[in-house]
N, CA, C and O atoms as a printed pandas DataFrame, in Angstrom:
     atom_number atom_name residue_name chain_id  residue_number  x_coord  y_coord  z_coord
0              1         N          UNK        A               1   55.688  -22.384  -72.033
1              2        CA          UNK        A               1   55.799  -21.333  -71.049
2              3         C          UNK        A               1   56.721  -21.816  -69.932
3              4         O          UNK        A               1   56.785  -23.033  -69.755
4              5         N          UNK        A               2   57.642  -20.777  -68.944
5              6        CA          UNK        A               2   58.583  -21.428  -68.247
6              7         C          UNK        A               2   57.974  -20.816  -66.898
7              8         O          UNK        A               2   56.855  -20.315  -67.004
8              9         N          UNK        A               3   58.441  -20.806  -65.943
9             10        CA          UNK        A               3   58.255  -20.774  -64.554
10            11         C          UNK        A               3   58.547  -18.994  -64.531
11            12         O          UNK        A               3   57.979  -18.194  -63.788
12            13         N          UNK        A               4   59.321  -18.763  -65.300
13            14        CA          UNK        A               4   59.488  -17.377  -65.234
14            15         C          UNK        A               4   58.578  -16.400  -65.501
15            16         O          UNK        A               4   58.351  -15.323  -64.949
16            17         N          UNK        A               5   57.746  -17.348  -67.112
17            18        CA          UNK        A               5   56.993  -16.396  -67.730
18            19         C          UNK        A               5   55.833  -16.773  -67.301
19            20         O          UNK        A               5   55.003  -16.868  -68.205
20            21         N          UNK        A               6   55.380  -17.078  -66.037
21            22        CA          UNK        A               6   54.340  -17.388  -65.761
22            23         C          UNK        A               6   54.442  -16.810  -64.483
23            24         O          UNK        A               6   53.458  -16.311  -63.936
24            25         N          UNK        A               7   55.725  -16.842  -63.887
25            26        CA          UNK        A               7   55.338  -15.412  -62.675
26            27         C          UNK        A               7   55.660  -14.189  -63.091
27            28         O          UNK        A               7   55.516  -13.352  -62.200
28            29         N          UNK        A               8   56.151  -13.646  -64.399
29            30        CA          UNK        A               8   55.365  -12.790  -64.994
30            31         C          UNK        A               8   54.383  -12.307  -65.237
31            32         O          UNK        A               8   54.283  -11.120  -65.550
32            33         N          UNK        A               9   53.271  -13.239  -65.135
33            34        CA          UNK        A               9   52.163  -12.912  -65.964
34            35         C          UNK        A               9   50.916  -12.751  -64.616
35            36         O          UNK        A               9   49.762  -12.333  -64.707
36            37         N          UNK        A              10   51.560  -13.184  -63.569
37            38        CA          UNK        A              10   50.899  -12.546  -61.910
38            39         C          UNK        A              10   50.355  -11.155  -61.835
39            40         O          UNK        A              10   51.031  -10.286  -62.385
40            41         N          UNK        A              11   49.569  -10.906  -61.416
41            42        CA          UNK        A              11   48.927  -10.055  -61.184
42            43         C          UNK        A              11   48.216   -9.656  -59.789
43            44         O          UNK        A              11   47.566  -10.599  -59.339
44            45         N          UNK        A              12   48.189   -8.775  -59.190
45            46        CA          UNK        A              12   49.403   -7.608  -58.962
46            47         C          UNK        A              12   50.962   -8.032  -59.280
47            48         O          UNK        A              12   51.490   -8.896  -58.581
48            49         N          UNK        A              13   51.452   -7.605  -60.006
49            50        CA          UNK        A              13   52.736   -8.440  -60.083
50            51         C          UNK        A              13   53.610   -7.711  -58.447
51            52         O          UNK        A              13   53.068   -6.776  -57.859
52            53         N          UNK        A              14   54.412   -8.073  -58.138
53            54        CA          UNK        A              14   55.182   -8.125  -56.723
54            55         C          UNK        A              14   56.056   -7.049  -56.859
55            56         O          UNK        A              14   56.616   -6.895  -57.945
56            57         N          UNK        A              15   56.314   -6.101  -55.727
57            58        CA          UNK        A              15   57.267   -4.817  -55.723
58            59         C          UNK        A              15   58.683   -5.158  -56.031
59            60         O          UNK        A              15   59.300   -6.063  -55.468
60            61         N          UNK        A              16   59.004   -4.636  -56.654
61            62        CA          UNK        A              16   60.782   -5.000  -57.177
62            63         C          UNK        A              16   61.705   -5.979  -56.440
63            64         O          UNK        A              16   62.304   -7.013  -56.736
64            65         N          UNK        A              17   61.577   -5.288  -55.464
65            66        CA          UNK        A              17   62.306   -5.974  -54.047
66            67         C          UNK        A              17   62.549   -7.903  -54.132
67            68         O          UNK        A              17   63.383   -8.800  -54.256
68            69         N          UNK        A              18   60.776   -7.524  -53.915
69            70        CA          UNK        A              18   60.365   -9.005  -53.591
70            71         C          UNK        A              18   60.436   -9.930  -55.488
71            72         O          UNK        A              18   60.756  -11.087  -55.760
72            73         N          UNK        A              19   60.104   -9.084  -56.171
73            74        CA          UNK        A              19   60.778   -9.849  -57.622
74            75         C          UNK        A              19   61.657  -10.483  -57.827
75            76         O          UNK        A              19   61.590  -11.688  -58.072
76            77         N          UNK        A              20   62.968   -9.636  -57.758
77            78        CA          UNK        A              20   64.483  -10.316  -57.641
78            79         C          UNK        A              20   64.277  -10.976  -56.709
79            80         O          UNK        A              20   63.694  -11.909  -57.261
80            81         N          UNK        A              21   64.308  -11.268  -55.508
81            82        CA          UNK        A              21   64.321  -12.316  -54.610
82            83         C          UNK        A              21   63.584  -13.419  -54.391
83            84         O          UNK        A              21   63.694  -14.231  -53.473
84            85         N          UNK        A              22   62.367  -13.388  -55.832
85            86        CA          UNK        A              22   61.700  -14.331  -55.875
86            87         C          UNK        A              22   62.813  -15.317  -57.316
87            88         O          UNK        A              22   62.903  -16.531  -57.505
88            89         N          UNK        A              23   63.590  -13.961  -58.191
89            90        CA          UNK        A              23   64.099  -15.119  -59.319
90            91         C          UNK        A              23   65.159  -15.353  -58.867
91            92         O          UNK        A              23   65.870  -16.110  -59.528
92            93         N          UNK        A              24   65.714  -14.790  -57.526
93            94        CA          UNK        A              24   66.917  -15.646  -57.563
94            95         C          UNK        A              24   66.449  -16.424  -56.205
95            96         O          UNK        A              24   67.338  -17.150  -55.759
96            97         N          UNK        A              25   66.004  -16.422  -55.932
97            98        CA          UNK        A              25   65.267  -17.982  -54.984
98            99         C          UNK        A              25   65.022  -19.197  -55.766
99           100         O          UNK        A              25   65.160  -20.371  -55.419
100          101         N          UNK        A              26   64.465  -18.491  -57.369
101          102        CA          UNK        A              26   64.281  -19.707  -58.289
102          103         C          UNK        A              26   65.252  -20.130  -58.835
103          104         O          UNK        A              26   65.184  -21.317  -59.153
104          105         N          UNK        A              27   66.662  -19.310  -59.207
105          106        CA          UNK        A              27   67.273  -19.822  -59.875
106          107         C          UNK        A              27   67.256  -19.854  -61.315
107          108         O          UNK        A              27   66.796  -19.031  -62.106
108          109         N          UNK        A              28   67.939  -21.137  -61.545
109          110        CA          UNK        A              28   67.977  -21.910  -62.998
110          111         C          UNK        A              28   65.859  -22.260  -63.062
111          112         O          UNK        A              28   65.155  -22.251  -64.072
112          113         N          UNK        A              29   65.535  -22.452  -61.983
113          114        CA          UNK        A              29   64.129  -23.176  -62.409
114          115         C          UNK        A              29   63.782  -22.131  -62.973
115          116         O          UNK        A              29   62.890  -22.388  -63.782
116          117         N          UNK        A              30   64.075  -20.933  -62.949
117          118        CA          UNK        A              30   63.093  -19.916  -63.594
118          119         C          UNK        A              30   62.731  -20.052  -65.407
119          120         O          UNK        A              30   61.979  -19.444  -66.168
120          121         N          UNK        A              31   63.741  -21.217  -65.566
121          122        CA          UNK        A              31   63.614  -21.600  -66.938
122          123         C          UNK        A              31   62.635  -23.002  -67.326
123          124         O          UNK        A              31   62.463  -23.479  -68.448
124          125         N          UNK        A              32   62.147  -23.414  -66.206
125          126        CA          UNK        A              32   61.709  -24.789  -66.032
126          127         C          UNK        A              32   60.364  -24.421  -66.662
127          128         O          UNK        A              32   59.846  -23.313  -66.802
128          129         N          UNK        A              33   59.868  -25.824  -67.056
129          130        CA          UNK        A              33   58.366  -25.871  -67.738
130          131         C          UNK        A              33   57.658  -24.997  -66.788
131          132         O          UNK        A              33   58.133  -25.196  -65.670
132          133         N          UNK        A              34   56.928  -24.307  -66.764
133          134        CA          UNK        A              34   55.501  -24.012  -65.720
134          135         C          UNK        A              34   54.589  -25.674  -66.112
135          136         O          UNK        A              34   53.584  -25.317  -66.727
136          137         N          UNK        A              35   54.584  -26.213  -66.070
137          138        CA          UNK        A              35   54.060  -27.244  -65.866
138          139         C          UNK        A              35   54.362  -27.853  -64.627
139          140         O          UNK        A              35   53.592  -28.697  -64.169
140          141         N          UNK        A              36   55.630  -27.447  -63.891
141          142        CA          UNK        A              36   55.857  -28.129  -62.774
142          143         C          UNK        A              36   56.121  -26.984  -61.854
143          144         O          UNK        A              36   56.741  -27.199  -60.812
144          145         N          UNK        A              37   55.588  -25.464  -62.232
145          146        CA          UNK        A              37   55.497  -24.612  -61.227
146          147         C          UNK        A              37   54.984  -24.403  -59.922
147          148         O          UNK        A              37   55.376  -23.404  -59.318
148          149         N          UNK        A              38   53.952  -25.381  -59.232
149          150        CA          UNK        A              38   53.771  -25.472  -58.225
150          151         C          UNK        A              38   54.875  -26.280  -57.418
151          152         O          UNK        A              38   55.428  -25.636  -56.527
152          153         N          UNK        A              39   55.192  -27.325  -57.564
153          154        CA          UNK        A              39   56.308  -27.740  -56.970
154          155         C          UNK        A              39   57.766  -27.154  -57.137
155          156         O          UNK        A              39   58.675  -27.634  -56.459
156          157         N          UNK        A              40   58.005  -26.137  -58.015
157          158        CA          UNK        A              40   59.010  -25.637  -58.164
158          159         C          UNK        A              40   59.020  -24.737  -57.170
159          160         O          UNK        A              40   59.983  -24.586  -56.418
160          161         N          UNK        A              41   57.782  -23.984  -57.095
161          162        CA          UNK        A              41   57.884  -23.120  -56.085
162          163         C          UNK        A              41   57.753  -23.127  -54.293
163          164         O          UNK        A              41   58.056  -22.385  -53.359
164          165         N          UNK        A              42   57.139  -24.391  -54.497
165          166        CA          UNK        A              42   57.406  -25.236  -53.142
166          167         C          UNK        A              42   58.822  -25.489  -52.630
167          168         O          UNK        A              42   59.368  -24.939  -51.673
168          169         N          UNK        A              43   59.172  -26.152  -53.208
169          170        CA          UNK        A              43   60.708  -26.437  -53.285
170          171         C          UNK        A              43   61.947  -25.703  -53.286
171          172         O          UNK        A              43   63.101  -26.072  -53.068
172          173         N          UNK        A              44   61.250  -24.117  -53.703
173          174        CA          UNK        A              44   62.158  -22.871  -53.433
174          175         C          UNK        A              44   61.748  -22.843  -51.687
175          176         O          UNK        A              44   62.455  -23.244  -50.763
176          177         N          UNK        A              45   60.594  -22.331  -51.628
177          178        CA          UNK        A              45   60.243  -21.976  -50.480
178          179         C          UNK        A              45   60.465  -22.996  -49.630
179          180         O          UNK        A              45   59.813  -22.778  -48.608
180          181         N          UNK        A              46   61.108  -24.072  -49.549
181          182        CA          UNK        A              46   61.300  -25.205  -48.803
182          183         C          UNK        A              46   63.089  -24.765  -48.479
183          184         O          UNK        A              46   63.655  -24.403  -47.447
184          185         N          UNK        A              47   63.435  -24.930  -49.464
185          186        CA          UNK        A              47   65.129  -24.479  -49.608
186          187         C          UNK        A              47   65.416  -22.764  -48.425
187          188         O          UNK        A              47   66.179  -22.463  -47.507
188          189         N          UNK        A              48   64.555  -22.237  -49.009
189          190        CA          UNK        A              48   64.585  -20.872  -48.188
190          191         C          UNK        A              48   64.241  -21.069  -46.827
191          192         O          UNK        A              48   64.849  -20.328  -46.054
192          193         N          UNK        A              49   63.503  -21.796  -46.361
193          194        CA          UNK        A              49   63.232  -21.791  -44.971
194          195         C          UNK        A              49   64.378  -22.511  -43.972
195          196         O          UNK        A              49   64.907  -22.060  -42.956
196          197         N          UNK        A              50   64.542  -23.685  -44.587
197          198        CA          UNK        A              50   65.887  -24.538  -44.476
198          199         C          UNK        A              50   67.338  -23.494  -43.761
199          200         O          UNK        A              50   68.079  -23.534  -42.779
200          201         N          UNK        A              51   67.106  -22.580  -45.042
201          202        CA          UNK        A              51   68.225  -21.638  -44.541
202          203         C          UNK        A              51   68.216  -20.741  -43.604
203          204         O          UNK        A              51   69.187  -20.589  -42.863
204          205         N          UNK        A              52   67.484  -20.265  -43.542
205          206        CA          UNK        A              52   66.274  -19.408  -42.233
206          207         C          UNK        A              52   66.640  -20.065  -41.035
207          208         O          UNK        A              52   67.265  -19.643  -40.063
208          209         N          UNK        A              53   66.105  -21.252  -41.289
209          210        CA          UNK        A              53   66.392  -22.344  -39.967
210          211         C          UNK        A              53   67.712  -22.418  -39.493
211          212         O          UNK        A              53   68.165  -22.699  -38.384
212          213         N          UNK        A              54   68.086  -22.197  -40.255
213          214        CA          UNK        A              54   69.836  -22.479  -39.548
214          215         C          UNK        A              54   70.842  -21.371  -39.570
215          216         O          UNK        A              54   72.070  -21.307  -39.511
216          217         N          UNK        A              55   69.681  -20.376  -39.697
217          218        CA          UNK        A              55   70.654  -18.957  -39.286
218          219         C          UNK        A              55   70.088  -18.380  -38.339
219          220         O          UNK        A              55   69.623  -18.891  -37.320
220          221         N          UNK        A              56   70.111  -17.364  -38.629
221          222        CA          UNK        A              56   69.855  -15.763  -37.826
222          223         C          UNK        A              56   67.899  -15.373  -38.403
223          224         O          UNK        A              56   67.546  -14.320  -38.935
224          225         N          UNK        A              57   67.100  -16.405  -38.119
225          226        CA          UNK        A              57   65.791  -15.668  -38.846
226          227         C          UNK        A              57   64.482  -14.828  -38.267
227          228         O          UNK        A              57   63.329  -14.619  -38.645
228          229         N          UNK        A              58   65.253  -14.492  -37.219
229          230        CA          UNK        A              58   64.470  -13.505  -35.815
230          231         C          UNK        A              58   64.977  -12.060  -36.374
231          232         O          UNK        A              58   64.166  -11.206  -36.015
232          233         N          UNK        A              59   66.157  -11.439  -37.212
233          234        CA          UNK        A              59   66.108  -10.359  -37.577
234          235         C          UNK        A              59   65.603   -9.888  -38.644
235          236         O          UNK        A              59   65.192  -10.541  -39.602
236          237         N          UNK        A              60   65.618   -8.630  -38.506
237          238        CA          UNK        A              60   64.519   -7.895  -39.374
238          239         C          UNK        A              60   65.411   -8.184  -41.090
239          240         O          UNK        A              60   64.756   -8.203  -42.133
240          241         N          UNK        A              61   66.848   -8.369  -41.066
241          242        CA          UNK        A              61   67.616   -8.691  -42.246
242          243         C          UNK        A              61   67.097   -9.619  -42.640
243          244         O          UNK        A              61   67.779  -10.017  -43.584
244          245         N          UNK        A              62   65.882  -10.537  -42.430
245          246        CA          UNK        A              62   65.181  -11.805  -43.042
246          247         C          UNK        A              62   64.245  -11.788  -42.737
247          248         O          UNK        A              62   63.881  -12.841  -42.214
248          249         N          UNK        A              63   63.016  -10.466  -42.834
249          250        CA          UNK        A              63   62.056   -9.814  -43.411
250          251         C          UNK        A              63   61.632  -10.491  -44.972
251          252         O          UNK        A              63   60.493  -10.919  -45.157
252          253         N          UNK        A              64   62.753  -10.534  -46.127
253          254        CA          UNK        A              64   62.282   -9.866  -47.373
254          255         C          UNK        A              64   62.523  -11.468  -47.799
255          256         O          UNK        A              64   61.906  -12.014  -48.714
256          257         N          UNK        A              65   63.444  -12.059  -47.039
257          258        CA          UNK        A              65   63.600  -13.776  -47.181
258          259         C          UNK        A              65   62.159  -14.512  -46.835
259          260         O          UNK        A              65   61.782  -15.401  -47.599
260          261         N          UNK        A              66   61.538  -14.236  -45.959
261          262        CA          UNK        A              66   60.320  -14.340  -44.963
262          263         C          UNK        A              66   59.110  -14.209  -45.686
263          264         O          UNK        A              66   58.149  -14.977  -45.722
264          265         N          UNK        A              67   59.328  -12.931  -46.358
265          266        CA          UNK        A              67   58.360  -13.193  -47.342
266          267         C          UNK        A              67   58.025  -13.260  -48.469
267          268         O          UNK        A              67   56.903  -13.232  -48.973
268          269         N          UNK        A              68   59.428  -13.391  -49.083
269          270        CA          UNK        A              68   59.775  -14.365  -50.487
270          271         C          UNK        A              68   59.329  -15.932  -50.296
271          272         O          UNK        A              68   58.837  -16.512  -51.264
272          273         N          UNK        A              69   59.483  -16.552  -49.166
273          274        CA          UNK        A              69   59.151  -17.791  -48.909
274          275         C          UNK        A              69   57.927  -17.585  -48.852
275          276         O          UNK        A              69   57.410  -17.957  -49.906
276          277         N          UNK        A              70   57.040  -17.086  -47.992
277          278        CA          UNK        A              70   55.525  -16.722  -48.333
278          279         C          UNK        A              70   54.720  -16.682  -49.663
279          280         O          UNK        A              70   53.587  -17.134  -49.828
280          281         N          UNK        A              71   55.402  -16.142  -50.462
281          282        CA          UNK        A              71   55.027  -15.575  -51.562
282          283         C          UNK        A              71   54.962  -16.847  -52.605
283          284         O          UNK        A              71   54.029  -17.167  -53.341
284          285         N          UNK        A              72   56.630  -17.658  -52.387
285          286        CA          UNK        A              72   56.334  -18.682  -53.524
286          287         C          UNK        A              72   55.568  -19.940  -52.749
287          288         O          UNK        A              72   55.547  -20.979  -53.409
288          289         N          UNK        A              73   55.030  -19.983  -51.635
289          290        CA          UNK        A              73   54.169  -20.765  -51.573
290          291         C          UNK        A              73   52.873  -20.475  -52.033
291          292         O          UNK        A              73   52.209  -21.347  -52.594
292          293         N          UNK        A              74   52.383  -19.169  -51.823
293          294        CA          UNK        A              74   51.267  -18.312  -52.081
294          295         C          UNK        A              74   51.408  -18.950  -54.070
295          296         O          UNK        A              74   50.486  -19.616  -54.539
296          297         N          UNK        A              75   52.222  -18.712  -54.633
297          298        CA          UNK        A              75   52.371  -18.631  -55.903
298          299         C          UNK        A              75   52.138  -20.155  -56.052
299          300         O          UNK        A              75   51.395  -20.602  -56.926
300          301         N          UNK        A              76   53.077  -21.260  -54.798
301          302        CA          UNK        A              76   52.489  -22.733  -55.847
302          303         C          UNK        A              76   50.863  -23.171  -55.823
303          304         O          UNK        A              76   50.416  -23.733  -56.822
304          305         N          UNK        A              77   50.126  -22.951  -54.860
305          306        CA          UNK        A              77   49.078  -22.664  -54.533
306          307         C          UNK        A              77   48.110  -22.587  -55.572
307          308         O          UNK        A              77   47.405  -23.487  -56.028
308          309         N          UNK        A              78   48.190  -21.128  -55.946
309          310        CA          UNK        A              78   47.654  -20.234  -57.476
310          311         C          UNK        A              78   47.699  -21.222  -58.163
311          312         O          UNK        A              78   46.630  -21.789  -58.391
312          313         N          UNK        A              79   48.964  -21.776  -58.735
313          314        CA          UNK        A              79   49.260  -22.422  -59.705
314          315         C          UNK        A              79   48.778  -24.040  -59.781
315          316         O          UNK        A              79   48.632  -24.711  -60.802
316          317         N          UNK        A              80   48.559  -24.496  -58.236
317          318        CA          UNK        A              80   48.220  -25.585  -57.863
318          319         C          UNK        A              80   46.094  -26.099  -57.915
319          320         O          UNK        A              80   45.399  -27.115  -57.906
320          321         N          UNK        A              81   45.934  -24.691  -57.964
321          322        CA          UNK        A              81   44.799  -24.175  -58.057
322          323         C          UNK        A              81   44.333  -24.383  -59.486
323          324         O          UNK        A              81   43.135  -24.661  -59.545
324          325         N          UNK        A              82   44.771  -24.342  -60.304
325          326        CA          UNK        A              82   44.611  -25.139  -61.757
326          327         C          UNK        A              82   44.255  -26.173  -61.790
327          328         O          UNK        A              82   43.380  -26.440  -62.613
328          329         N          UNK        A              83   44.766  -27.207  -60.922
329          330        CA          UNK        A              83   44.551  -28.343  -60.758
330          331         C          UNK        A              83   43.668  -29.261  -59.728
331          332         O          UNK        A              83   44.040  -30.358  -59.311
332          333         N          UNK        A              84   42.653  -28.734  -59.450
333          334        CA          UNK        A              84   41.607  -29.039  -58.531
334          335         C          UNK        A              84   41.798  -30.427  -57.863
335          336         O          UNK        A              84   42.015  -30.578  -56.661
336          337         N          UNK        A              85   41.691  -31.437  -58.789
337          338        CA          UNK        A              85   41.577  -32.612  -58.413
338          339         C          UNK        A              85   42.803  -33.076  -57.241
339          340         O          UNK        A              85   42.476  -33.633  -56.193
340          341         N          UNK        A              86   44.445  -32.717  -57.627
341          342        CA          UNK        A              86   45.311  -32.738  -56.632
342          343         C          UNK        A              86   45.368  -32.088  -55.537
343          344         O          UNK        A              86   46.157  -32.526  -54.700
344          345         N          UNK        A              87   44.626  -30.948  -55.216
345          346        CA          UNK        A              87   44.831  -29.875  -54.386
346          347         C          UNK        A              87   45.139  -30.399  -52.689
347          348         O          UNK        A              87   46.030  -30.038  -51.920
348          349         N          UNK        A              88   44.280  -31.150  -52.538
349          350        CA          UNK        A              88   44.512  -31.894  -51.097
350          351         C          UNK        A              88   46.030  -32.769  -50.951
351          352         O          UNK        A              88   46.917  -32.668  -50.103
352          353         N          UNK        A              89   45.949  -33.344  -51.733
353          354        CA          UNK        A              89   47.363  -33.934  -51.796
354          355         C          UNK        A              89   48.346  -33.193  -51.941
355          356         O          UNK        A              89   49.397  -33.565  -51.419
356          357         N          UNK        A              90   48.334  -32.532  -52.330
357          358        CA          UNK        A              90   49.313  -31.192  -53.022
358          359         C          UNK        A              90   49.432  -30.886  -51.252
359          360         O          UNK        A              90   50.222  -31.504  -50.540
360          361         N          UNK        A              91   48.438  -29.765  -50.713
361          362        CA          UNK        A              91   48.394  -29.471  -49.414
362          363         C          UNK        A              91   49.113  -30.584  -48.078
363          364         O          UNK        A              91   49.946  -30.503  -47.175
364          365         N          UNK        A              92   48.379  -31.373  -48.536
365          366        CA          UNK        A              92   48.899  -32.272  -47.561
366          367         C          UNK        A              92   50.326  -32.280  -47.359
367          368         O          UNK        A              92   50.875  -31.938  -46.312
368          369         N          UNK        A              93   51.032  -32.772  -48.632
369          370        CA          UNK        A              93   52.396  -32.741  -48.886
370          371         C          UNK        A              93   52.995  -31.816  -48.305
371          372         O          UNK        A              93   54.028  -31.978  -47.656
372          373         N          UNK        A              94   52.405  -30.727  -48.476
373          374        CA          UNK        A              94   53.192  -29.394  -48.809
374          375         C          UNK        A              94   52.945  -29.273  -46.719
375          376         O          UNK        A              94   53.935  -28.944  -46.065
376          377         N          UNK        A              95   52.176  -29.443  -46.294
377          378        CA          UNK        A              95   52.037  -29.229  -44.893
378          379         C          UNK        A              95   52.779  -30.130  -44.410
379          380         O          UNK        A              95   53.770  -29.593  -43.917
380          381         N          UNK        A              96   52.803  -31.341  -44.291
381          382        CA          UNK        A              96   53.997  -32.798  -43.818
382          383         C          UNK        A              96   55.637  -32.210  -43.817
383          384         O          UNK        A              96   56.525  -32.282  -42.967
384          385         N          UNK        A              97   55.569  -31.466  -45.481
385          386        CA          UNK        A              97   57.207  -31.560  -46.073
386          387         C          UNK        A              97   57.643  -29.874  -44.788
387          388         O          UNK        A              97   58.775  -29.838  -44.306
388          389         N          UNK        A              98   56.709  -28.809  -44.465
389          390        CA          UNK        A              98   56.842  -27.698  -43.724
390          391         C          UNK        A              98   57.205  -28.128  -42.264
391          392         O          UNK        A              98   58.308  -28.083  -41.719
392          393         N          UNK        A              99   56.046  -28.543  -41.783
393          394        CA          UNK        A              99   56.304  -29.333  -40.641
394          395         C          UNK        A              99   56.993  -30.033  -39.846
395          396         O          UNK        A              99   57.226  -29.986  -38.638
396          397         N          UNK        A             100   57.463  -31.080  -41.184
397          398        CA          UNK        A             100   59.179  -31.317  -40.629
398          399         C          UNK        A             100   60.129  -30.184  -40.537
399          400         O          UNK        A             100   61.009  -30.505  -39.738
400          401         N          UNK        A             101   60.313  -29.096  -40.971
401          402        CA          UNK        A             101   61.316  -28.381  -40.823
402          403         C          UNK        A             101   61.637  -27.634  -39.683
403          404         O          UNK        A             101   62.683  -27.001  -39.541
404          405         N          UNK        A             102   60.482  -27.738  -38.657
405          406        CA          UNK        A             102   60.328  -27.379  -37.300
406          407         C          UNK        A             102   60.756  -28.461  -36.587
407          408         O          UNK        A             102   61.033  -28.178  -35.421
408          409         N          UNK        A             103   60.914  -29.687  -36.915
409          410        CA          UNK        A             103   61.357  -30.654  -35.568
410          411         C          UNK        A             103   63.029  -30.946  -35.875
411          412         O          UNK        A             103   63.408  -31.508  -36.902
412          413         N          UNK        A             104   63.854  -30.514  -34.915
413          414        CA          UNK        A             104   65.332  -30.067  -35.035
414          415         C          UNK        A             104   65.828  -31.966  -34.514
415          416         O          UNK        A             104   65.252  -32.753  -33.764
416          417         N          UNK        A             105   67.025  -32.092  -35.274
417          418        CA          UNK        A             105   67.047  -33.464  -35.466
418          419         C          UNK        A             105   68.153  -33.449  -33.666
419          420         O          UNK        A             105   68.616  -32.483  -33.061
420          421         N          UNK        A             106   68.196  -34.493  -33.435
421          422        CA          UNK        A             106   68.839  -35.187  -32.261
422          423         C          UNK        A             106   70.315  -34.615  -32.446
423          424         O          UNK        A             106   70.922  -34.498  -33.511
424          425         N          UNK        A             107   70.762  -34.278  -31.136
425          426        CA          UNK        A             107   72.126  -33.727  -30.799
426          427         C          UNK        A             107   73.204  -35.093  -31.351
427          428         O          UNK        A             107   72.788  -36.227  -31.115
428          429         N          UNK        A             108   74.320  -34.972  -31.944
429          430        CA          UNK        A             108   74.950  -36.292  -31.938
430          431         C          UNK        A             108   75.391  -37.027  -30.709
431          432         O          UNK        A             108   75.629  -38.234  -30.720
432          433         N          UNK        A             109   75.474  -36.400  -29.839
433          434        CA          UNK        A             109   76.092  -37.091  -28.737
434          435         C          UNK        A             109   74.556  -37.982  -28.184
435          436         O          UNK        A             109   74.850  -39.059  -27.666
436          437         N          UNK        A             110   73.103  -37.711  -28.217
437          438        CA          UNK        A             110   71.882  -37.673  -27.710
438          439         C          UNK        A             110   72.148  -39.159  -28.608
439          440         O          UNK        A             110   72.444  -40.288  -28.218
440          441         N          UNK        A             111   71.943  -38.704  -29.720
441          442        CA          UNK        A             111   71.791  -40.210  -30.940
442          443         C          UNK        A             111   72.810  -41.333  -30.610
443          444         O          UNK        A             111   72.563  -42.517  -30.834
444          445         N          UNK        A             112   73.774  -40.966  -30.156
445          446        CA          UNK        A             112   74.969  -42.314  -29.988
446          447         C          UNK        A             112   74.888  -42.971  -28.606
447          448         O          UNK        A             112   75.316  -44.090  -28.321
448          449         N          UNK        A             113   74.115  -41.879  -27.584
449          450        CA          UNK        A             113   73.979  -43.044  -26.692
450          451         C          UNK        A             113   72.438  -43.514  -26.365
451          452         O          UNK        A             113   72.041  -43.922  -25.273
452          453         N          UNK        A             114   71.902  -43.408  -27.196
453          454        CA          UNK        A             114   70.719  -44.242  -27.405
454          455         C          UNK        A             114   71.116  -45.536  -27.858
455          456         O          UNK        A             114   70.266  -46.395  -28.095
């Protein structure tokens, strides 16, 4: 089974909209084992925010980005949820790897005269 056919098989499956913008958030992974679908979908939603971050993500034009990223975290979750025993670690990770994406790195001029 691939990453595709396993967010296929979601239920409620997701309004059109948010579909396409979930497979092309995935990409090529949409072909990847579902065996590594929780981190695949982390890793989208990591990539997506990234970009968010360094644009324009206060307008309503990154609404459907906003909550495509929502969604495939919501989705590694589910999928992460299979796996009981990792779940904390999984979380943990997944909260550390978010977290950083809020602390904006040092101005260059700030870094060189330190």
């Amino acid at each position: 089974m691939t990453v595709g056919d396993w967010l296929t098989r979601r239920t409620p499956p997701p309004p059109p909209a948010l579909r396409a913008r979930l497979h092309s958030a995935l990409g090529d992974a949409m072909a990847a084992d579902a065996i590594d679908v929780a981190d695949t979908c982390l890793a989208a939603a990591e990539r997506m925010m990234v970009d968010l971050l360094n644009g324009e993500c206060t307008s309503r034009d990154s609404a459907l980005d906003l909550l495509t990223a929502d969604a495939l975290v919501t989705y590694a979750f589910e999928a992460a949820g299979e796996s009981p025993r990792a779940l904390a670690r999984r979380a943990s990770d997944a909260m550390r790897r978010f977290a950083a994406l809020g602390v904006a790195p040092p101005h260059r001029e700030q870094a060189a005269a330190e």
